[in-house]
C-alpha angles and dihedrals in degrees: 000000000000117000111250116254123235124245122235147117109322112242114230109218088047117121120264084248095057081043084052097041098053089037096069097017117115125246130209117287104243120232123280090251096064095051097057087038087062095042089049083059095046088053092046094057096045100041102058117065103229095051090041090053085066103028093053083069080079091049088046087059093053094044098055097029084058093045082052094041084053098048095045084051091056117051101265126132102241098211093174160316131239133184133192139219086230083065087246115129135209125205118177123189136171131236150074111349112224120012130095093301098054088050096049094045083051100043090047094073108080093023090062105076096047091042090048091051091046086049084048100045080050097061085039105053082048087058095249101143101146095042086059095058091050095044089048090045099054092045091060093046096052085048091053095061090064104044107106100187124077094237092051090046085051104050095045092047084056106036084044082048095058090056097043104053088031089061092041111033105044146036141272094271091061098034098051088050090046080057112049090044096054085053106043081047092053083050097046100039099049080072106063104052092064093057085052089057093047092054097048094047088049083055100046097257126114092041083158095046126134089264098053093038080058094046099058088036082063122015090237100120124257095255086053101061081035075061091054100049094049085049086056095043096044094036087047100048091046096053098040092051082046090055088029084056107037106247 
């Protein structure tokens, strides 16, 4: 068995095979404590209204950058991304405009979040820490390219930043709680959202949301696929705390 690989600031006269070593090496899995300590912090910045104001810009990303990944997958033309200071989002694609591809572009939105924080607590239960931050990092980048509004240029260039500086400026300490926060916040905060939507709809607002685009695309009515995207978000944050937590 090869003997896991510590994480820490990348040297930069070291070879690419040190970069690729260390790259896909594992690190050190951190103490239980610090686990639920960072699941404790992801839940403080989504529950109160005021945090959660600023921290569902992250969840934003992911919803329209899954929206765009979707899109791209399947065939559609991504013409751009936009994302607002109210932490509301806009993809717009081209295609055809009902069919497989446009349900799954719709349906990838609120699903995002939750799929992208069980990808995350996977890596992370296989001790890929560093892996997680580059991975991250190169997700936000790719979705920058395609933002075409100053405040979503600036949040991805920060949140991409953070990544960034966080995988190749500090050690393994610093890095394994960054992490585990970023991951137990995708999973947390994908559920959220969905609640949100809930509440609007109950109160005659959102009448174009993701929910309802789905509903006419396919005849299955708007709480059902409400119902979906709680299933993702719940299912999802049950099996990444199990793999977040060991068990």
């Amino acid at each position: 068995m090869a003997e896991p690989i510590a994480a820490g600031p990348f040297i930069a006269d070291g070879s690419f095979g040190d970069f690729w070593d260390r790259l896909t090496g594992t690190q050190d899995a951190p103490e239980v404590w610090l686990v639920v300590a960072t699941g404790v912090l992801a839940l403080a910045a989504v529950l109160p209204g005021p945090l959660w104001r600023l921290s569902r810009n992250a969840v934003t990303i992911a919803h329209e950058g899954g929206h765009g990944l979707v899109a791209l997958l399947t065939g559609r033309k991504l013409q751009g991304i936009r994302l607002h200071s109210d932490t509301s989002g806009l993809t717009v694609s081209r295609g055809k405009p009902t069919g497989l591809g446009m349900v799954l572009t719709a349906a990838a939105g609120y699903t995002a979040a939750p799929l992208l924080g069980l990808g995350g607590a996977w890596l992370l239960a296989a001790h890929h820490i560093t892996l997680l931050l580059w991975v991250a990092t190169a997700l936000l980048l790719a979705l920058l390219v395609m933002v075409r509004n100053a405040y979503g240029a600036l949040t991805v260039t920060v949140t991409g930043a953070a990544f960034l500086l966080i995988s190749w400026l500090t050690g393994p300490d610093v890095q394994s709680a960054f992490a585990y926060a970023a991951v137990w916040f995708m999973l947390l905060g994908g559920v959220r959202p969905v609640f949100e939507l809930q509440t609007k709809r109950r109160h005659g607002e959102a009448a174009d949301s993701d929910a309802d685009q789905l509903a006419r695309l396919t005849h299955v009515p708007a709480l059902v696929w409400l119902g979906f995207f709680h299933l993702v978000a719940f299912c999802s944050l049950i099996g990444g705390g199990r793999w977040l937590l060991g068990l």
